[in-house]
GUSE-422407 format. One record per residue: x, z, y of N, C-alpha, C, CB in turn. Coordinates in Angstrom, 2 decimals. Glycine has a CB too. Example, Ala and Ser with C-alpha at 12.3 -4.5 7.8 and 13.67 -1.06 7.14 Angstrom:
2
   neast     nup  nnorth  caeast    caup canorth   ceast     cup  cnorth  cbeast    cbup cbnorth
   13.19    7.80   -5.69   12.30    7.80   -4.50   13.20    7.80   -3.30   11.31    9.05   -4.47
   12.85    7.08   -2.25   13.67    7.14   -1.06   12.90    7.87    0.03   14.08    5.72   -0.60
# end
This chain:
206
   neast     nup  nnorth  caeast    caup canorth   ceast     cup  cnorth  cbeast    cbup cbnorth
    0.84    0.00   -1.19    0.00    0.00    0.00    0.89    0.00    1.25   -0.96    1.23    0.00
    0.40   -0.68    2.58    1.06   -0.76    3.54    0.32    0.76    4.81    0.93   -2.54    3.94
    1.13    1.36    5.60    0.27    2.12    6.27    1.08    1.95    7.74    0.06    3.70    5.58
    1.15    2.37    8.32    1.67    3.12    9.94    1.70    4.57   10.45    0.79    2.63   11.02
    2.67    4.99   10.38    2.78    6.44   10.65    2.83    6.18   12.44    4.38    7.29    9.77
    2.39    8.04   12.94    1.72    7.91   13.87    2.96    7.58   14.98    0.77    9.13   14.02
    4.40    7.96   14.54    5.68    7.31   15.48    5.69    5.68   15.53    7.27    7.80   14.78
    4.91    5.15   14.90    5.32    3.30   14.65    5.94    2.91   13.87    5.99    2.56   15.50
    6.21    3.25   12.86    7.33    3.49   11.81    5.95    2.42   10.57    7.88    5.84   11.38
    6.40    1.10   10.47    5.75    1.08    8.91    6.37    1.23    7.52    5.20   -0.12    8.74
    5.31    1.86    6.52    5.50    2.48    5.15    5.16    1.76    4.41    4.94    3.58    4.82
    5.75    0.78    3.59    5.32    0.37    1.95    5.33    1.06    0.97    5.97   -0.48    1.37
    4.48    1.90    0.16    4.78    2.42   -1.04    4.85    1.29   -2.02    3.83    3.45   -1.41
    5.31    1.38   -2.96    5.43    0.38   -4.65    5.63   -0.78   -4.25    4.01    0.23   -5.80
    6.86   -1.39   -3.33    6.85   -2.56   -2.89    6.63   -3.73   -4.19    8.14   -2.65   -2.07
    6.06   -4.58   -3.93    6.26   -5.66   -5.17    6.55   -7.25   -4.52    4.65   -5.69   -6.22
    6.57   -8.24   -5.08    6.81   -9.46   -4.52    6.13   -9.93   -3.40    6.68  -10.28   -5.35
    5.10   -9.59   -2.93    4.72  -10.00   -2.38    4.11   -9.70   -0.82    4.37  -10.24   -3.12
    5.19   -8.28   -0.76    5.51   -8.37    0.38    6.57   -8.38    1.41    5.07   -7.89    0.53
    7.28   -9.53    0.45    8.21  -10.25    1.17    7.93  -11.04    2.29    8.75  -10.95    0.44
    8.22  -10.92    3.72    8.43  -11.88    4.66    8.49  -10.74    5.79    7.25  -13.14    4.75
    8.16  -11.62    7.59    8.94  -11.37    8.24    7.41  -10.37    8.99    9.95  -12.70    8.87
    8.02   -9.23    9.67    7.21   -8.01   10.34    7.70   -7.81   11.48    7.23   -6.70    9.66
    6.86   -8.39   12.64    6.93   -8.32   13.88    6.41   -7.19   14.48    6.46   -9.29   14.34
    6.88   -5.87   15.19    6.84   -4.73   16.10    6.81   -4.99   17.42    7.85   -3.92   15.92
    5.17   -4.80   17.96    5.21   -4.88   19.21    4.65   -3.45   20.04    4.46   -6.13   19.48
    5.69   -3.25   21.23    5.15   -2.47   21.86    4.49   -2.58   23.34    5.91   -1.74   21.75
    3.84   -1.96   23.85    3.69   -2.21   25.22    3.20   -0.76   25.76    2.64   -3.47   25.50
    3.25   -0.55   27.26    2.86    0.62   28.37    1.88    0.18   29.06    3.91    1.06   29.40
    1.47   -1.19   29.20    0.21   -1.39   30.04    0.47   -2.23   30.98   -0.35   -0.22   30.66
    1.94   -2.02   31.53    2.22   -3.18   32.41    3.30   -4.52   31.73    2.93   -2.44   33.80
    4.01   -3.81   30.87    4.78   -5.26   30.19    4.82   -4.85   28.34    6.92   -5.50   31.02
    5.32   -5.93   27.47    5.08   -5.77   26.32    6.65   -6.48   25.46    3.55   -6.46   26.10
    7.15   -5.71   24.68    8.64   -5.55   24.13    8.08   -6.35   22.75    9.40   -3.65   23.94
    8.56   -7.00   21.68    8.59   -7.24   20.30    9.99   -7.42   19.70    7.79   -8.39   20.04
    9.94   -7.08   18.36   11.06   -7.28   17.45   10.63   -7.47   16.14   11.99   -6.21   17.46
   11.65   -8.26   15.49   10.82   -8.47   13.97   12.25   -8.07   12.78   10.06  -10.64   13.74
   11.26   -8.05   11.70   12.37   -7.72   10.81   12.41   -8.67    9.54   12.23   -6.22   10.36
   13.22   -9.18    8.96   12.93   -9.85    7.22   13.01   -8.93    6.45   13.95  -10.93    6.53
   11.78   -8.97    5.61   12.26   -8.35    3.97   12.04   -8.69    3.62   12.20   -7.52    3.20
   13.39   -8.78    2.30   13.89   -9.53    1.33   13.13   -8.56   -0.49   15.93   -9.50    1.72
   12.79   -8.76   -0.74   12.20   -8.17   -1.88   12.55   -8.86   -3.50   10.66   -8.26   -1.54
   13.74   -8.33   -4.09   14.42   -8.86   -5.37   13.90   -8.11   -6.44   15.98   -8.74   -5.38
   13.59   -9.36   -7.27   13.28   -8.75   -8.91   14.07   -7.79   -9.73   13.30   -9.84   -9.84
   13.20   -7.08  -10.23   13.95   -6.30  -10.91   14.22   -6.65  -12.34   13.43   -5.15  -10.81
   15.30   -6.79  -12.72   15.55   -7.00  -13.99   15.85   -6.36  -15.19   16.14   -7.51  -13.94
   14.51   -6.02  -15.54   14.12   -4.40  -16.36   13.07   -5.23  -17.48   13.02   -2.78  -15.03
   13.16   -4.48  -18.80   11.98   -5.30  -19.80   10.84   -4.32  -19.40   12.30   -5.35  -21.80
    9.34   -4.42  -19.51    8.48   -3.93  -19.02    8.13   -2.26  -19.56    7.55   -4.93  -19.18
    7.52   -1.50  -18.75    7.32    0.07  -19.21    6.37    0.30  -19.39    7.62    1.08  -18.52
    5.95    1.26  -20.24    4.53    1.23  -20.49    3.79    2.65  -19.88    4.31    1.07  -22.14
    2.69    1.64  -18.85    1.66    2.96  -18.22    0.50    4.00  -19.46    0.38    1.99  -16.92
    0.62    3.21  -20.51   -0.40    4.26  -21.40   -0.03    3.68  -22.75   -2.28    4.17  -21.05
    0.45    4.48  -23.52    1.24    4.32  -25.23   -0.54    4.84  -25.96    3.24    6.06  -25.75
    0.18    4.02  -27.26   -1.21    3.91  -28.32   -0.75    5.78  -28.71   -1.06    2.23  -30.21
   -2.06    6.14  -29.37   -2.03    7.69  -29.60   -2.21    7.31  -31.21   -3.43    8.83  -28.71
   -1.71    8.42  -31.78   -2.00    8.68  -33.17   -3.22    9.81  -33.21   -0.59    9.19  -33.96
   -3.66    8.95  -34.37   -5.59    8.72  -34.24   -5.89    9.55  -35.97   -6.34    6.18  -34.21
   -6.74   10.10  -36.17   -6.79   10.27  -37.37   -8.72    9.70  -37.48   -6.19   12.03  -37.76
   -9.38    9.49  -38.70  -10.93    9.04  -38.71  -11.27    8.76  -40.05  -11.28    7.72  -37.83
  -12.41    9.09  -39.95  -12.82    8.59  -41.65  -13.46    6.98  -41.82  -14.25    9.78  -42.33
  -13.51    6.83  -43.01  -13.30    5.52  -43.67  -15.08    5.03  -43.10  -12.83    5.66  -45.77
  -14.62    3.81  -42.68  -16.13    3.32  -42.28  -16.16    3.52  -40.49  -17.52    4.51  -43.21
  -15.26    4.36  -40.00  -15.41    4.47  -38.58  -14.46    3.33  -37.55  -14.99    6.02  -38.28
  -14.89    3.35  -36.54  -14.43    2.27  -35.78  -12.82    2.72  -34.86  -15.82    1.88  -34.70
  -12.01    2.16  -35.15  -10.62    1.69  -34.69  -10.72    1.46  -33.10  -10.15    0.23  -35.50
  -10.27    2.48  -32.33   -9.36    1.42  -30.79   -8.32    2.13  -30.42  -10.28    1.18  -29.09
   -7.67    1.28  -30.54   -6.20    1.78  -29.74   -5.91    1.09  -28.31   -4.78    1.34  -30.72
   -5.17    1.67  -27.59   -5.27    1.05  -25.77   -3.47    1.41  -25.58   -6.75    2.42  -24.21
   -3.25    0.57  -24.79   -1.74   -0.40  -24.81   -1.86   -0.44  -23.37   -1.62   -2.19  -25.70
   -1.25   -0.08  -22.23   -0.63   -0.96  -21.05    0.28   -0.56  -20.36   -1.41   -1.30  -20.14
    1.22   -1.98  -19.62    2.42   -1.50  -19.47    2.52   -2.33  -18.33    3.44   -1.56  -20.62
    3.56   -2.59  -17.53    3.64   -3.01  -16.22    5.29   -3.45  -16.38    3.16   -1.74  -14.99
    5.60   -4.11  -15.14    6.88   -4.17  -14.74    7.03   -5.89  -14.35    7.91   -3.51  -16.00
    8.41   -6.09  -14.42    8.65   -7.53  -13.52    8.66   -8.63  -14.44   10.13   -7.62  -12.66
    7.52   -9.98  -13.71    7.73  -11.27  -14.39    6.35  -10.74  -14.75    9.07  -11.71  -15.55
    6.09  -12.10  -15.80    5.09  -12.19  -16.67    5.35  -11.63  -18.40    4.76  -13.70  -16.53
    4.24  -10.60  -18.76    4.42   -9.83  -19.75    3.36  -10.06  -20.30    4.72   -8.60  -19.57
    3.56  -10.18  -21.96    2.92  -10.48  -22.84    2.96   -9.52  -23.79    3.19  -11.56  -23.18
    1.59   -8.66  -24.54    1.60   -8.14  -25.26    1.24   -8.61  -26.70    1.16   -7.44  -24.80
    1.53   -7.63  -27.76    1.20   -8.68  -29.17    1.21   -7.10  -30.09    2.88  -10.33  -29.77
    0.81   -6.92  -31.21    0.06   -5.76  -31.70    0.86   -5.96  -33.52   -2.10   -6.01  -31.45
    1.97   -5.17  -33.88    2.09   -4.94  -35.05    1.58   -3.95  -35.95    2.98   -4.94  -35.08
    1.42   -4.30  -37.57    1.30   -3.26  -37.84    2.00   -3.15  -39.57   -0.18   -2.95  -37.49
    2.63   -2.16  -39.55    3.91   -1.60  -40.18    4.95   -2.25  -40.05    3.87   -1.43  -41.44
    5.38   -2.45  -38.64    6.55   -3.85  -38.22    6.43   -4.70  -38.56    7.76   -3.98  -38.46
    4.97   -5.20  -38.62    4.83   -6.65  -39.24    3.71   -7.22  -38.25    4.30   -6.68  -41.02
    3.35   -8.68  -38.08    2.54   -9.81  -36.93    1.05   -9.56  -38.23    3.58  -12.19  -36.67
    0.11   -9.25  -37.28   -0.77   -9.61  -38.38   -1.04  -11.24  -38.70   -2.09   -8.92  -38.06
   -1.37  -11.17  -40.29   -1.50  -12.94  -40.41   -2.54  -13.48  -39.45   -2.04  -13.51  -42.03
   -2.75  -14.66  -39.31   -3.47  -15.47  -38.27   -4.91  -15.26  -39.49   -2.66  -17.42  -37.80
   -5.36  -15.16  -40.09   -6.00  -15.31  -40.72   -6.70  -13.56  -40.99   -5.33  -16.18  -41.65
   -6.62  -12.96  -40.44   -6.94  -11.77  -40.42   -8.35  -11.82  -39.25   -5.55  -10.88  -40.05
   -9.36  -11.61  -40.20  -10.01  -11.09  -38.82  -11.23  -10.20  -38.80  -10.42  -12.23  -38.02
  -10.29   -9.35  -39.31  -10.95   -7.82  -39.18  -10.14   -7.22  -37.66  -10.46   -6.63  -40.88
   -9.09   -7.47  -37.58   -8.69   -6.93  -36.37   -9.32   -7.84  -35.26   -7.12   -6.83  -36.30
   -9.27   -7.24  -34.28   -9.40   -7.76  -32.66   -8.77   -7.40  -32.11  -10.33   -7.62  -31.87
   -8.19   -8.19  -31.22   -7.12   -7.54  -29.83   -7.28   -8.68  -28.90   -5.15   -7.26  -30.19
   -8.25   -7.29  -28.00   -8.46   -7.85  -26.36   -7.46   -9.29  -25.86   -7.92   -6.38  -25.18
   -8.13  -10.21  -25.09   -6.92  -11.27  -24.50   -5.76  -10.99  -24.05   -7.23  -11.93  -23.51
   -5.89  -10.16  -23.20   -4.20   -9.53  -22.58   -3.71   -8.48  -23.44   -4.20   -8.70  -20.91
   -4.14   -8.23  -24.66   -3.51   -7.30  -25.60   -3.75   -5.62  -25.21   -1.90   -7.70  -25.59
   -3.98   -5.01  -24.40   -4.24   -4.25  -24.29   -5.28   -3.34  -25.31   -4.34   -4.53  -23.35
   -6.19   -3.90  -26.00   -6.67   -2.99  -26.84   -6.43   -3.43  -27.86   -7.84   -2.63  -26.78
   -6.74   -3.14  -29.51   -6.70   -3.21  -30.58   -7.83   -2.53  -31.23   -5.61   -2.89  -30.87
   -8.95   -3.34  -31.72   -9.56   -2.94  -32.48  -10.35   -3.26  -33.79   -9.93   -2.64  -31.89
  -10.63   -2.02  -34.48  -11.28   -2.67  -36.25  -12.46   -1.83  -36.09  -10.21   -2.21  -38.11
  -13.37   -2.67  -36.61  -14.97   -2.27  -36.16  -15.47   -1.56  -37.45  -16.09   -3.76  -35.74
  -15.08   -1.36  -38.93  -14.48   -0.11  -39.50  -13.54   -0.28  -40.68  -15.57    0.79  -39.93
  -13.10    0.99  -40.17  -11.90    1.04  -41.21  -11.69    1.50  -42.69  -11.09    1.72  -40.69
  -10.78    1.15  -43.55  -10.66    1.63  -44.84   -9.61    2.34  -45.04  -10.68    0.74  -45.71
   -8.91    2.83  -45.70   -7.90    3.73  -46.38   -6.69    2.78  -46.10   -8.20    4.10  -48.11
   -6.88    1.30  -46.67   -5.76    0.36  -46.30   -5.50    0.26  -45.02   -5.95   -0.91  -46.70
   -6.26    0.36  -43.97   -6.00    0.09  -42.51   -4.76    1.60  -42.28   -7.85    0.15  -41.38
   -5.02    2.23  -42.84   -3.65    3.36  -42.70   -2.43    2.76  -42.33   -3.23    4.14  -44.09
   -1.93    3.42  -41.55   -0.03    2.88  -41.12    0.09    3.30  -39.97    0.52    1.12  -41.01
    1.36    2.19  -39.37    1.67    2.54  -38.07    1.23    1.27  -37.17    3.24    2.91  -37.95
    0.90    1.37  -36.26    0.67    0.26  -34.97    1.44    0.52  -34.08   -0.65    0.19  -34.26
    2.16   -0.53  -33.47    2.90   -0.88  -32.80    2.45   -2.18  -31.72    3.86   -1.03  -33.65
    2.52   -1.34  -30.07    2.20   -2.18  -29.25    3.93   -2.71  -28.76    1.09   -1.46  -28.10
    4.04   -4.15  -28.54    5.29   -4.69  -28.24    4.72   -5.33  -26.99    6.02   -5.66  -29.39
    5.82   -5.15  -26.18    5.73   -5.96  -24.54    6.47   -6.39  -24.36    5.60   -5.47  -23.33
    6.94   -7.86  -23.75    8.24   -8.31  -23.40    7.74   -9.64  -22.47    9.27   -8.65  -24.85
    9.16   -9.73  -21.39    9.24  -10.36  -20.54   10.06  -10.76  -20.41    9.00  -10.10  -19.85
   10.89  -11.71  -19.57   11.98  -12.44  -20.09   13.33  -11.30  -19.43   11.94  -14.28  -19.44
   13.12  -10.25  -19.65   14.25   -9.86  -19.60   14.08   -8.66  -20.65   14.71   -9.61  -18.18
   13.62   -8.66  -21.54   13.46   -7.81  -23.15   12.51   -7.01  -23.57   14.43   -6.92  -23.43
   12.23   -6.47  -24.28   11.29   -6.22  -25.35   11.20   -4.17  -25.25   12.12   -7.08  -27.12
    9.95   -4.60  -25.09    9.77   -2.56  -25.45    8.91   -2.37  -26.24    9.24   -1.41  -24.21
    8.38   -1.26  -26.85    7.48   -0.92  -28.28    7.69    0.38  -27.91    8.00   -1.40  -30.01
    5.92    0.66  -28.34    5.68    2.01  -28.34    5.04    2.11  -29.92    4.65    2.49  -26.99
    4.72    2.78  -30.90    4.11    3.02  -31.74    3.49    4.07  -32.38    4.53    2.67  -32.16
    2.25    3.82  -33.05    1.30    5.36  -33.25    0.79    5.49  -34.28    0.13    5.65  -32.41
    1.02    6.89  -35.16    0.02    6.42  -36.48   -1.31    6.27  -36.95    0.20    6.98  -37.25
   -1.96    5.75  -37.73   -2.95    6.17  -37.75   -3.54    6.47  -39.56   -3.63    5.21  -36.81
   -4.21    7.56  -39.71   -4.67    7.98  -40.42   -6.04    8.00  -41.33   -4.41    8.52  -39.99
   -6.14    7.09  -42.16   -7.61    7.42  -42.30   -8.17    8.09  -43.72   -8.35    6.07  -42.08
   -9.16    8.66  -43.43   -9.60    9.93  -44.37  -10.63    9.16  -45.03  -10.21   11.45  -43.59
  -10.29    9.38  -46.76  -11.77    9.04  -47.67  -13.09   10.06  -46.95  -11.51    9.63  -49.71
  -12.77   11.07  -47.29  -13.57   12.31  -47.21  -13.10   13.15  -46.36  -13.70   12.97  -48.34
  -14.36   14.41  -45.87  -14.12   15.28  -45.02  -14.98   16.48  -45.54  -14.38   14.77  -43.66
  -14.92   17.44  -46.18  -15.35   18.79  -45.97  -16.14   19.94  -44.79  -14.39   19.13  -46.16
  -17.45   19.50  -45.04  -17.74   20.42  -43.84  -17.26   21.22  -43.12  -18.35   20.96  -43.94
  -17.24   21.77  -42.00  -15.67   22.34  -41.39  -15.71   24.19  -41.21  -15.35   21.49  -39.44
  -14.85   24.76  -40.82  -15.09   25.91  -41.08  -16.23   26.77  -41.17  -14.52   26.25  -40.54
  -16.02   27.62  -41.89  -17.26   28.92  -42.16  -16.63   30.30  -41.88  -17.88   29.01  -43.96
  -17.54   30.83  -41.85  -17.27   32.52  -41.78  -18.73   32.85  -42.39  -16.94   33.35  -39.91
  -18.50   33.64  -43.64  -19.48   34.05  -44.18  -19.08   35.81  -44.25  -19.71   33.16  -45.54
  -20.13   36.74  -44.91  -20.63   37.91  -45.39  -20.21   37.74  -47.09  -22.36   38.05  -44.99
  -19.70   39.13  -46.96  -19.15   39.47  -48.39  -20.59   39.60  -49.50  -18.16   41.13  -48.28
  -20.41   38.82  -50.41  -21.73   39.02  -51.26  -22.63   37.61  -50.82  -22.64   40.69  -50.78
  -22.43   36.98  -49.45  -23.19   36.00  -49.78  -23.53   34.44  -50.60  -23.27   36.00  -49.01
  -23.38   33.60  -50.15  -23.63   32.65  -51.08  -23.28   31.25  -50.27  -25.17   32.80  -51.66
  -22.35   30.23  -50.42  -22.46   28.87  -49.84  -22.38   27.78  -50.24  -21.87   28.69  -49.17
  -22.01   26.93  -49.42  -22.20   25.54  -50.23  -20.86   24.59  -49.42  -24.15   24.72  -49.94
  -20.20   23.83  -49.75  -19.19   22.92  -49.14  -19.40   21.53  -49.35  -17.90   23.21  -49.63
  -20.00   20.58  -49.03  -20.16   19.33  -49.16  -19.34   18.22  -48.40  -21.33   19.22  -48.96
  -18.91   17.46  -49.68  -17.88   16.16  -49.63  -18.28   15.20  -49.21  -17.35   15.69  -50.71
  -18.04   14.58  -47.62  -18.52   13.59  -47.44  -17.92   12.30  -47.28  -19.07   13.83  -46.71
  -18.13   11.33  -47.29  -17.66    9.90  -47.69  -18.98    8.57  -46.90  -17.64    9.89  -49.81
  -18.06    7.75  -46.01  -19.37    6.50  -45.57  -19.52    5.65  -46.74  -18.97    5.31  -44.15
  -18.05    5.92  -47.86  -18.25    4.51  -48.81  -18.55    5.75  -50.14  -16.43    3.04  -49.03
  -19.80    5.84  -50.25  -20.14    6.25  -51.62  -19.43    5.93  -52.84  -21.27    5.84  -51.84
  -18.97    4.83  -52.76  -18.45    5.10  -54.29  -16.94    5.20  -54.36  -18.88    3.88  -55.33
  -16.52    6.23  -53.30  -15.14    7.29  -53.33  -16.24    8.20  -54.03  -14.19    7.99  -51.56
  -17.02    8.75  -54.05  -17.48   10.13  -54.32  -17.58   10.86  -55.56  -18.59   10.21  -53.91
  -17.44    9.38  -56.59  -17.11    9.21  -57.58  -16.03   10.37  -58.44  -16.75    8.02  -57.34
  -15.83   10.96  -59.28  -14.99   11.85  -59.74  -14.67   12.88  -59.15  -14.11   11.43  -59.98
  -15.01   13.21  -58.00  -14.83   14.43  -56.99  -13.96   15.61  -57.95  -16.56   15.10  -56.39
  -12.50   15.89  -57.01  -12.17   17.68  -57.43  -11.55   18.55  -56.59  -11.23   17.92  -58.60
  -11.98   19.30  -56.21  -11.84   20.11  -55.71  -10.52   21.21  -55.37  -12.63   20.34  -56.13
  -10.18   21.69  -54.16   -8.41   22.32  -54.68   -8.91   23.65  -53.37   -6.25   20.75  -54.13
   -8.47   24.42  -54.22   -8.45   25.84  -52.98   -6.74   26.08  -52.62   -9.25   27.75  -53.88
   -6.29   26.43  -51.50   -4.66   26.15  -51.02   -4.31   25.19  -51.37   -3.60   26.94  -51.42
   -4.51   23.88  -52.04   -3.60   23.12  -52.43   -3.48   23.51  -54.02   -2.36   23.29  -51.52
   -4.51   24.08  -54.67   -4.47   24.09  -55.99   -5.27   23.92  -56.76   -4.15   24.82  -56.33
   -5.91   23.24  -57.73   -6.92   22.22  -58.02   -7.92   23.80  -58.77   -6.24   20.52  -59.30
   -9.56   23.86  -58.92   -9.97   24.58  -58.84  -10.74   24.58  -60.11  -10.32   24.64  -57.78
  -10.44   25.48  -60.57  -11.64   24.86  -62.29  -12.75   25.48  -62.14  -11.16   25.38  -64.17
  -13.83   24.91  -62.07  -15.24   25.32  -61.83  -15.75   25.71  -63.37  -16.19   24.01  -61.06
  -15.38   25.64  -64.20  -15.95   26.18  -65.49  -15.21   26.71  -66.13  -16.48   25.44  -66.29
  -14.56   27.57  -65.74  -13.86   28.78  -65.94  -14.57   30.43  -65.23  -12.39   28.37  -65.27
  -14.92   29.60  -64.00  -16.01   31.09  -63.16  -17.52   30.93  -63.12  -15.71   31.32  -61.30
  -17.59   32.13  -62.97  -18.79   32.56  -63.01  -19.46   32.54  -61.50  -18.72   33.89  -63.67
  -18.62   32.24  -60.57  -18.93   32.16  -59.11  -18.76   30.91  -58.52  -18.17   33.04  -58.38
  -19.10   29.73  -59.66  -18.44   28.88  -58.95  -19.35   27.42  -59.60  -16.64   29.07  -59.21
  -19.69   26.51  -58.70  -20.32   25.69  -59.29  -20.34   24.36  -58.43  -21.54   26.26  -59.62
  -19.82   22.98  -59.32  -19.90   22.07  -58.31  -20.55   20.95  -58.86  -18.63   21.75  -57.73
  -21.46   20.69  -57.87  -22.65   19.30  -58.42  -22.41   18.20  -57.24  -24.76   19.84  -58.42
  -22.14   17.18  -57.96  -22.22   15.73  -57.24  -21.35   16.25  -55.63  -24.33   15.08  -56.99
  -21.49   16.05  -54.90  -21.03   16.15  -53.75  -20.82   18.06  -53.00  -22.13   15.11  -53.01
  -21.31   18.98  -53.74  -21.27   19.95  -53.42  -19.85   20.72  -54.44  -22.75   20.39  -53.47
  -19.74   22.13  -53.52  -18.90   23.08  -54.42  -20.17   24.31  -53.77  -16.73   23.29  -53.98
  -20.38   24.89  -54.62  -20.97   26.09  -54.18  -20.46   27.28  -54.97  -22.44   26.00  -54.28
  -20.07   28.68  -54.00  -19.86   29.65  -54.11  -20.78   31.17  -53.94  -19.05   29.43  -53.56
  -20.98   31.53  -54.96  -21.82   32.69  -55.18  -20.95   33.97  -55.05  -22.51   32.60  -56.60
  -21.66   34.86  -54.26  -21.75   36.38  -54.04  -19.84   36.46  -53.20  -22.10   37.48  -56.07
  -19.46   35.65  -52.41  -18.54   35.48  -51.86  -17.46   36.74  -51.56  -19.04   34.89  -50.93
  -16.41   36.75  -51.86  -15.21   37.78  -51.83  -14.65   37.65  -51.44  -14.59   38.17  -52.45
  -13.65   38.52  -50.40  -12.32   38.21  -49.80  -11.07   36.98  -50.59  -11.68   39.73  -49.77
  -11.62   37.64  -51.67  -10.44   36.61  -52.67  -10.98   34.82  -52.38  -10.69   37.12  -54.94
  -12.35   34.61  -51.72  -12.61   33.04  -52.24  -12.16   32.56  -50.54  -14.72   32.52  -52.97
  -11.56   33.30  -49.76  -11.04   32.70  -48.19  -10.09   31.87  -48.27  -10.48   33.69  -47.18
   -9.89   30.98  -48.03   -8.64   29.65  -48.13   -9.24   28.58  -47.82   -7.91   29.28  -49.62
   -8.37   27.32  -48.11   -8.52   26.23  -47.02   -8.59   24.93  -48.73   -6.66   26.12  -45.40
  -10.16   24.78  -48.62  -10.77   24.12  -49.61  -10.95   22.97  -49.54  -11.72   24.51  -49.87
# end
């Protein structure tokens, strides 16, 4: 932006190309009037482009919709282009989308395979930058925390958009697989685990 401070003094913030040329200063008192001018010269910078907003690592379940957002700035003309696991997607892909100027990336829903890394690349003729983000995607999700009463009774249900993950379901309390027909407190049907008369001992991360 161009401004005028209240001494006469002009201010360019973020100069860019195009405000190069010549700035004539005139003063006057009322009876006669003074001018002077100045050139500016405004040179490219020769930097590969930076990026104003990097892709985030995303986590989502299977069936949900994909966007990642990319933009970057700097000198010349810059072109973005969208990898994923350091690789061009084939031309023949077209589950992905990515906006005209590259800036977004998106899959309208995703599977387990869409998992990896994405990588936004920018380059201009003076070199190449990359930012990259992972992304994660979940078969299933477990209803999310509880706090129950000692003695009471619950239920944990496995959910899935593509039903037939749901298939073979098992279950792990800490990270240790859970045998439901071994207890007497313990019972799991189709998409549920349910826990009867609940104990300090059944608290962990299921």
């Amino acid at each position: 932006s161009v401004s005028v401070n209240k001494n006469g003094s002009l201010v360019i913030t973020a100069v860019e190309m195009n405000h190069a040329g010549i700035y004539t200063c005139w003063a006057t008192n009322g009876r006669r009037s003074i001018s002077t001018f100045a050139e500016l010269t405004v040179e490219q910078r020769e930097e590969p482009p930076y990026f104003i907003t990097k892709p985030r690592k995303t986590q989502l379940l299977s069936g949900e919709q994909l966007l990642i957002h990319c933009e970057t700035s700097g000198p010349g003309t810059i072109t973005q282009t969208w990898l994923y696991n350091g690789e061009s997607f084939p031309d023949e892909n077209t589950k992905v989308l990515v906006i005209e100027d590259g800036s977004r990336l998106i899959i309208a829903s995703v599977d387990i395979t869409d998992s990896g890394s994405y990588t936004c690349q920018a380059r201009n003729n003076f070199g190449i930058s990359e930012s990259t983000a992972y992304v994660h995607v979940h078969l299933y999700q477990p209803n999310k925390t509880q706090s129950l009463l000692i003695g009471s009774t619950t239920q944990l249900l496995c959910n899935s958009k593509e039903p037939s993950f749901l298939q073979g379901i098992t279950w792990t309390k800490n990270g240790h697989q859970i045998d439901v027909h071994s207890s007497n407190t313990l019972l799991a049907a189709g998409s549920y685990l349910w826990i009867f008369g609940v104990t300090v001992e059944d608290a962990g991360d299921y």
